[in-house]
C-alpha positions as CSV (number, residue, x, y, z in Angstrom):
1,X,18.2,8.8,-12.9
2,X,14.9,8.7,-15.2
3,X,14.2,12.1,-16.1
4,X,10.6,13.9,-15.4
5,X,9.4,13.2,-19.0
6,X,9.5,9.3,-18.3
7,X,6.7,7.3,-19.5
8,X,6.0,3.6,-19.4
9,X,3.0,0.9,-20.3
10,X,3.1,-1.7,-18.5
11,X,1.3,-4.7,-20.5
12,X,0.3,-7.9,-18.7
13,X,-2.5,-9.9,-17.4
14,X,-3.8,-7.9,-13.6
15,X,-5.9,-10.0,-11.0
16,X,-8.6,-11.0,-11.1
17,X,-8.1,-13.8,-11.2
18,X,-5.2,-13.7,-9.1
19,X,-2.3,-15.4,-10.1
20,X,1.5,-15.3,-10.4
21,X,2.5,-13.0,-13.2
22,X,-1.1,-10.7,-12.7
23,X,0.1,-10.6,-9.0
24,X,3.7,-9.4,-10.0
25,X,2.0,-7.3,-12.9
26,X,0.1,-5.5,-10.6
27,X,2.8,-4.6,-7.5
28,X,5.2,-3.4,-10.4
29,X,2.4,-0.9,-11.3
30,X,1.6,0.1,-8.0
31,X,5.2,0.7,-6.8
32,X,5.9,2.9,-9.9
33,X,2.5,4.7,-9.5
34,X,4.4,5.3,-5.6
35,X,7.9,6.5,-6.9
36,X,5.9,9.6,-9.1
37,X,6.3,7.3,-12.3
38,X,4.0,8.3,-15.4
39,X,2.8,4.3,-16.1
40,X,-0.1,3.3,-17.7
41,X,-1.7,-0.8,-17.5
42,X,-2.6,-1.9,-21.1
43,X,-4.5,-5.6,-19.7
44,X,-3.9,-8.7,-21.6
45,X,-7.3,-9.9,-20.0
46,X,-8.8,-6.6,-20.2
47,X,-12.9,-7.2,-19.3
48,X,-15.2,-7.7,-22.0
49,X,-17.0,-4.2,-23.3
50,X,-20.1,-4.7,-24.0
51,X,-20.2,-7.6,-22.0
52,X,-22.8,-9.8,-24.2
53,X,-19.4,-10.1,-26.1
54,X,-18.3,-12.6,-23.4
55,X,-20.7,-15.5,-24.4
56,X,-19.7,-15.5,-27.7
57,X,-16.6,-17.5,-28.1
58,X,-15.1,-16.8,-31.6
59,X,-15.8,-13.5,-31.6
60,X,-15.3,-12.7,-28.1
61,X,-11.5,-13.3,-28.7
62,X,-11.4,-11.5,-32.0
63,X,-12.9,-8.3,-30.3
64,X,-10.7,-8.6,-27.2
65,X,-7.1,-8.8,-29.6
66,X,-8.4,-6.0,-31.3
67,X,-8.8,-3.7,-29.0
68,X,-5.8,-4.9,-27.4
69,X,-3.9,-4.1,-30.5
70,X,-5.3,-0.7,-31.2
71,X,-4.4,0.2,-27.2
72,X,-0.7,-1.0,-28.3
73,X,-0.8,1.7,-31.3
74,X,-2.6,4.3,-29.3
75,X,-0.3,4.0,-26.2
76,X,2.8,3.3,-28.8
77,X,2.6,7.3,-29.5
78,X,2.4,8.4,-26.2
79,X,5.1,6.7,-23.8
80,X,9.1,6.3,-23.9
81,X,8.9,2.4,-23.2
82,X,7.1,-0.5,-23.1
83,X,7.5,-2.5,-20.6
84,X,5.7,-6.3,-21.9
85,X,5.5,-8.9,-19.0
86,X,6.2,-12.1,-21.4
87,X,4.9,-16.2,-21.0
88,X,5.8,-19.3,-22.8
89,X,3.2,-20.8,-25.6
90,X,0.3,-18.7,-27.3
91,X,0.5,-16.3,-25.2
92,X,4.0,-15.0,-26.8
93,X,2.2,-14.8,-30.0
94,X,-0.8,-13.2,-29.0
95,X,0.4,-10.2,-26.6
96,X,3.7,-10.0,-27.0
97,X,4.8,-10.1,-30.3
98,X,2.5,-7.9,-31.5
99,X,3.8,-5.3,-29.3
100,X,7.3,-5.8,-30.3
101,X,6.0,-5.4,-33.9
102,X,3.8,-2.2,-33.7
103,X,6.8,-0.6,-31.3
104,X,9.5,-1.3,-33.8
105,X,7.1,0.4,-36.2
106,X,6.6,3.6,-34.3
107,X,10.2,3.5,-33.0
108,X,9.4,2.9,-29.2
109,X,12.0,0.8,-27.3
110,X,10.5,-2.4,-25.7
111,X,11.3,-4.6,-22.2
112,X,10.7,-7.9,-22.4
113,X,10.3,-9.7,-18.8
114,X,10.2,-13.0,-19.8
115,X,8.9,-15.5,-17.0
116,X,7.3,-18.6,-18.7
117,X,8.8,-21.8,-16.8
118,X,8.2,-23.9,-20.1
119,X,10.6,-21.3,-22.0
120,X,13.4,-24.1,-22.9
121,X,10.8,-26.3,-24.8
122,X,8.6,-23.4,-26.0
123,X,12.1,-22.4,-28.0
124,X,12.7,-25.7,-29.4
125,X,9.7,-25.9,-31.0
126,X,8.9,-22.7,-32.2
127,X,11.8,-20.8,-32.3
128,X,11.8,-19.8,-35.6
129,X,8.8,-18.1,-34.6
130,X,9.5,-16.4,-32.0
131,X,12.9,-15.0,-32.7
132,X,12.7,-12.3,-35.3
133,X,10.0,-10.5,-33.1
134,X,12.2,-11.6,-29.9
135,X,15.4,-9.9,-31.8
136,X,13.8,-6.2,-31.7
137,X,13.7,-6.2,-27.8
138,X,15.7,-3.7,-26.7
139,X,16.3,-5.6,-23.3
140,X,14.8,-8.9,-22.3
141,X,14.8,-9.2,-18.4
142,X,14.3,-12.4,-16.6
143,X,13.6,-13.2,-12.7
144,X,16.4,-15.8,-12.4
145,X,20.1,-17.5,-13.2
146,X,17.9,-20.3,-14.4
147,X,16.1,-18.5,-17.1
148,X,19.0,-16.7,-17.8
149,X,20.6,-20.2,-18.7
150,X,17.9,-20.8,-21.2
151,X,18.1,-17.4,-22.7
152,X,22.3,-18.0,-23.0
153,X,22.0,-21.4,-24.6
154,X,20.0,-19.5,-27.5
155,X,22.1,-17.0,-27.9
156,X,20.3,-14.3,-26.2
157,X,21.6,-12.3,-23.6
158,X,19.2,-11.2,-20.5
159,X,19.7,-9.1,-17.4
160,X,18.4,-10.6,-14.2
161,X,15.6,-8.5,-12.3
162,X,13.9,-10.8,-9.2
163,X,10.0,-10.9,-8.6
164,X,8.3,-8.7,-6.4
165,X,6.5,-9.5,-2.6
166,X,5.1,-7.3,-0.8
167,X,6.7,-7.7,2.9
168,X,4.1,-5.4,4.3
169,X,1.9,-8.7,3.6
170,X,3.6,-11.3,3.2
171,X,5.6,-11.4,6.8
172,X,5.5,-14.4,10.0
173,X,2.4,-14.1,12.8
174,X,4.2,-13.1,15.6
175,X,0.8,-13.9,17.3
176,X,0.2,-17.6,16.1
177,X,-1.0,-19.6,18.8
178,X,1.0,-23.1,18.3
179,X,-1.8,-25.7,17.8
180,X,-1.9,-29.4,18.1
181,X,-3.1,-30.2,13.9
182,X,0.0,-29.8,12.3
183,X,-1.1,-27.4,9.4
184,X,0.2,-28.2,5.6
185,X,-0.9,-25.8,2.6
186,X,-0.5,-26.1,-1.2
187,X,-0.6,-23.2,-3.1
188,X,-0.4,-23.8,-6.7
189,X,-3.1,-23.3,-9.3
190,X,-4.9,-26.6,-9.6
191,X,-2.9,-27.8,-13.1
192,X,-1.1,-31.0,-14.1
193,X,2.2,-29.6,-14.2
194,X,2.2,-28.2,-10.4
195,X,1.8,-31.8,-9.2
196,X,-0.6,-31.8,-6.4
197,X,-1.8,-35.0,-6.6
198,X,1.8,-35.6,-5.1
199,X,1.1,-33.5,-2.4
200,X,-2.2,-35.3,-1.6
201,X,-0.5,-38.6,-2.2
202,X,2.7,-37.7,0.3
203,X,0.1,-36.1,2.7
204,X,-1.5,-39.7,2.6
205,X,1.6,-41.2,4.4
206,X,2.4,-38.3,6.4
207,X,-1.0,-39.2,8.4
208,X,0.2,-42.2,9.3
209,X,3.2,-40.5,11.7
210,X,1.0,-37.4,12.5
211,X,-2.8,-38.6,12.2
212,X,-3.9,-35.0,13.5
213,X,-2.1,-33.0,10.6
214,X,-4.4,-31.3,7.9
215,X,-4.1,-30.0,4.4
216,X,-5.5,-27.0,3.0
217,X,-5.3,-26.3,-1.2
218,X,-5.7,-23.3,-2.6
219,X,-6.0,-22.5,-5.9
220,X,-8.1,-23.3,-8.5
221,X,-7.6,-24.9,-12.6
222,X,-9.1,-27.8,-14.2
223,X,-7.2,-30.5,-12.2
224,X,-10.4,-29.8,-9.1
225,X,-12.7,-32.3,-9.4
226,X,-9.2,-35.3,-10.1
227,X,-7.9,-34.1,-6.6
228,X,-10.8,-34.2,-5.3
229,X,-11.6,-37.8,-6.3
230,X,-8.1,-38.5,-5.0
231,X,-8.4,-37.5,-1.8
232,X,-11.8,-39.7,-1.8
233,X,-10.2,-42.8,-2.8
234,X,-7.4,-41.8,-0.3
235,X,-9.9,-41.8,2.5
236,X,-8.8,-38.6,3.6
237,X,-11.4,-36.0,3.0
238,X,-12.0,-35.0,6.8
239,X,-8.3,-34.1,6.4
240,X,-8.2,-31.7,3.3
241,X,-9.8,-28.7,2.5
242,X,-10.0,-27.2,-1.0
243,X,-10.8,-23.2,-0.6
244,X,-10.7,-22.3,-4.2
245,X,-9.0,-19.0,-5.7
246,X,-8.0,-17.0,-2.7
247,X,-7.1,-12.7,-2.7
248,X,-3.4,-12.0,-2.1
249,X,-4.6,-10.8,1.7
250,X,-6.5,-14.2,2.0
251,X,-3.0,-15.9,1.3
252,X,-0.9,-14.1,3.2
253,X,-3.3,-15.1,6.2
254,X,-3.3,-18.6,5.2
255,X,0.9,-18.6,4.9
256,X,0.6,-17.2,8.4
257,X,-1.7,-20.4,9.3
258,X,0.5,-22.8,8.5
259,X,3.5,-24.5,9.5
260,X,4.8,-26.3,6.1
261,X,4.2,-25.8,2.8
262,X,4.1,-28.4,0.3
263,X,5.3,-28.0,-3.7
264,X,5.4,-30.7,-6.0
265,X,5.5,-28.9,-9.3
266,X,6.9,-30.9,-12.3
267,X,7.5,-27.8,-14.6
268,X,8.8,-24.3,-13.1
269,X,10.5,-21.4,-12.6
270,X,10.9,-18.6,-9.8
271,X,7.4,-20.0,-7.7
272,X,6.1,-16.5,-6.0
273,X,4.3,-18.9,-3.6
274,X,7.6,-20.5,-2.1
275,X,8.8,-17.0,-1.5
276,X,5.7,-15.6,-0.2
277,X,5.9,-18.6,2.0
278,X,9.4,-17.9,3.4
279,X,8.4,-14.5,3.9
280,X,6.1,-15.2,6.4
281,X,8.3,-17.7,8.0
282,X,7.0,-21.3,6.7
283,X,9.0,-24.2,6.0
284,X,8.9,-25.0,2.6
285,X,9.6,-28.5,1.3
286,X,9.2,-28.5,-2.7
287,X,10.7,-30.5,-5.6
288,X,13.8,-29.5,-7.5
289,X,11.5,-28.9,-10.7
290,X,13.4,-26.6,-13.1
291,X,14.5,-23.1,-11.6
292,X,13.7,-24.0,-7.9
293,X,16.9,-25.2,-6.9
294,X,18.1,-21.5,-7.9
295,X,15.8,-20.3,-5.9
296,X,16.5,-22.2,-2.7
297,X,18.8,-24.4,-1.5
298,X,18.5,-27.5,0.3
299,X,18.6,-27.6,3.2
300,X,20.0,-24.0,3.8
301,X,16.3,-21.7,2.9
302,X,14.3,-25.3,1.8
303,X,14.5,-29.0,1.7
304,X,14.7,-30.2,-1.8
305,X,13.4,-33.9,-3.8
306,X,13.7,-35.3,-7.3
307,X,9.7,-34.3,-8.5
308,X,6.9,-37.1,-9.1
309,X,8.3,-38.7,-5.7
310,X,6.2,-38.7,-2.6
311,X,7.5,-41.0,-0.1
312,X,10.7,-38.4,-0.7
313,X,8.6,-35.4,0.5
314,X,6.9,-37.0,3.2
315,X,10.3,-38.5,4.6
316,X,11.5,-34.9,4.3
317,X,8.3,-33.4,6.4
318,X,9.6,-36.3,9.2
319,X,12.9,-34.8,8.9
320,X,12.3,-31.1,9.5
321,X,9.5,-32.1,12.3
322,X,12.3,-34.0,14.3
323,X,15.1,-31.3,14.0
324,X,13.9,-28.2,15.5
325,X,17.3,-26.7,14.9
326,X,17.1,-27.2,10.8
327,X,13.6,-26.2,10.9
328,X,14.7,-22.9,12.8
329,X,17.6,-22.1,10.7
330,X,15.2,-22.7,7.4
331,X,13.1,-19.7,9.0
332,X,15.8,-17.3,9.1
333,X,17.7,-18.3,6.4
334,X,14.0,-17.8,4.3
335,X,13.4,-14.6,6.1
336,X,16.9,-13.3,4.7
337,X,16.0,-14.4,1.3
338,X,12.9,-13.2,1.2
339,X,14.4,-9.6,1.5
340,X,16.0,-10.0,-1.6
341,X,12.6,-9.4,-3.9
342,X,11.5,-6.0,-2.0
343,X,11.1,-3.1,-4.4
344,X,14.2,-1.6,-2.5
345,X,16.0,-3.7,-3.5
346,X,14.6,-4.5,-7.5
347,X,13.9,-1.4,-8.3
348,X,17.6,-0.2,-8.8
349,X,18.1,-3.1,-11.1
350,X,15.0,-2.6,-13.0
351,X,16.0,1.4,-13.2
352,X,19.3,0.4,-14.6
353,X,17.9,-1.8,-17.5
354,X,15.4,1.9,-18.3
355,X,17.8,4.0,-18.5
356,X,20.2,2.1,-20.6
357,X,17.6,2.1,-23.0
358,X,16.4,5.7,-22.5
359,X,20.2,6.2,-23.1
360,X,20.7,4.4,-26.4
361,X,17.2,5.6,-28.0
362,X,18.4,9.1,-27.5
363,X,21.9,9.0,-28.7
């Protein structure tokens, strides 16, 4: 058990914006905030004080990395662990290096929860780089077998800890009124790698079998105003609805809206948004883009196609809509899954890989 004296920063991104690893970031804070846990939230994208700073572009960065890194230091003397929520690309060099650096320095253990989906290529080319800070972690946790892989065929070993939902919000509409529009939803951030021109493409030829289905995308990223053009020279815009950014609570009501959702993401890794999706009981038809198919399996919690193919997705959307009894046993079987990432269930995991630490520091 960690004793009374335990004390943890958490450092990552927190919403807003909303988004997957500021999401996760911020229910891992909460839920230790719950369990009587001393935590503290040192914010990657911490707001800019004074804000004039923020329309200045060179300097506005400068001044947020330094009072990042004197918040590492500060917080470096007061808590037992760090606890450093970790991405692929600048981002590893920016935030979390430099707290693996100041902790080794001041002799404070450090978690790594690494998460970026890119992490295979980010290692090839840079990981000269990256591993002398990486080597000082005294645990580097990962949300699935898939990133575990990666971390394996570098010679670094990993414990698995899963993502976070929140089931009190994410969870079906026992209410929902069947309606005749058949409802699809996208949920990605609006970026080349998550695919959704697929979708819009796919959702192009699933109109011609169900002419009153619509499409709602949510999420925003510079991709926008391309999708939106597509859908124009698709000759679908009465069809699709682009909301923007939505809260978590404005998701879970639009999970609860629809019927299937649609993921077409070329690069990836644990997708929050397919198991936020299962948790409220949607049929979820993705690609097998890296760690999904660890995730899910076809046909058992999702159906499954090679990514960058969208005749495959919409033939998969006619298969589910013509076999009630897959499409039920995809509910449940997501519903079980789904249980998996409660903090009942994480939290003895993630525990574990504190102590451990706590253990070894002190001995």
């Amino acid at each position: 058990m960690l004793d009374k004296n335990f004390s943890l920063a958490l450092v990552a991104p927190s919403p807003p914006p909303a988004g997957g690893m500021a999401n996760q970031a911020q229910l891992l804070f909460d839920y230790l905030i719950e369990d009587g846990k001393e935590v503290y939230f040192i914010r990657t994208n911490e707001s800019y004080r004074p804000a004039w700073i923020a329309k200045v572009k060179i300097i506005r960065s400068l001044f947020r990395l330094n009072l990042y890194l004197y918040s590492i230091w500060q917080m470096a003397g007061k808590v037992k662990l760090f606890h450093v929520l970790s991405n692929s690309g600048w981002s590893w060099f920016l935030f979390s290096a430099p707290v693996l650096l100041i902790a080794k320095i001041k002799g404070v253990p450090v978690v790594i929860n690494y998460r970026g989906g890119e992490a295979d290529a980010f290692f090839k080319r840079s990981w000269k780089w990256i591993y002398p800070s990486l080597k000082t972690a005294s645990d580097v946790i990962v949300p699935t077998a898939f990133l575990q892989s990666v971390f394996q065929h570098w010679d670094i070993k990993t414990n698995i800890v899963p993502n976070l939902i929140d089931l009190d919000l994410f969870r079906p509409n026992i209410n929902k009124k069947s309606e005749q529009k058949l409802h699809f939803i996208v949920t990605r951030n609006l970026e080349k790698i998550y695919g959704n021109e697929i979708v819009i493409k796919s959702f192009q030829i699933i109109l011609n079998q169900y002419p009153n289905a619509k499409l709602t995308v949510a999420g925003s990223g510079p991709e926008k105003k391309n999708l939106e053009q597509l859908v124009k020279t698709c000759h679908i815009e009465s069809k699709v609805t682009f909301t923007g950014k939505l809260e978590r609570k404005e998701i879970a009501q639009l999970y609860q809206s629809a019927d299937i959702m649609l993921n077409a993401s070329t690069i990836d890794n644990t997708p929050n948004s397919i198991i936020e999706a299962l948790a409220c009981g949607v049929t979820v038809i993705s690609s097998s883009a890296g760690g999904i198919p660890w995730l899910v399996k076809h046909e058992e919690t999702a159906m499954l196609m090679k990514k960058n193919t969208p005749e495959a997705m919409s033939k998969l959307v006619d298969t589910v809509l013509n076999q009630p009894a897959l499409k039920d046993k995809l509910r449940v079987n997501g519903l079980q899954l789904a249980e998996r990432f409660t903090w009942l269930n994480v939290k003895e995991k993630l525990y574990q890989s504190y102590e451990s630490i706590l253990s070894e520091s002190r001995a």
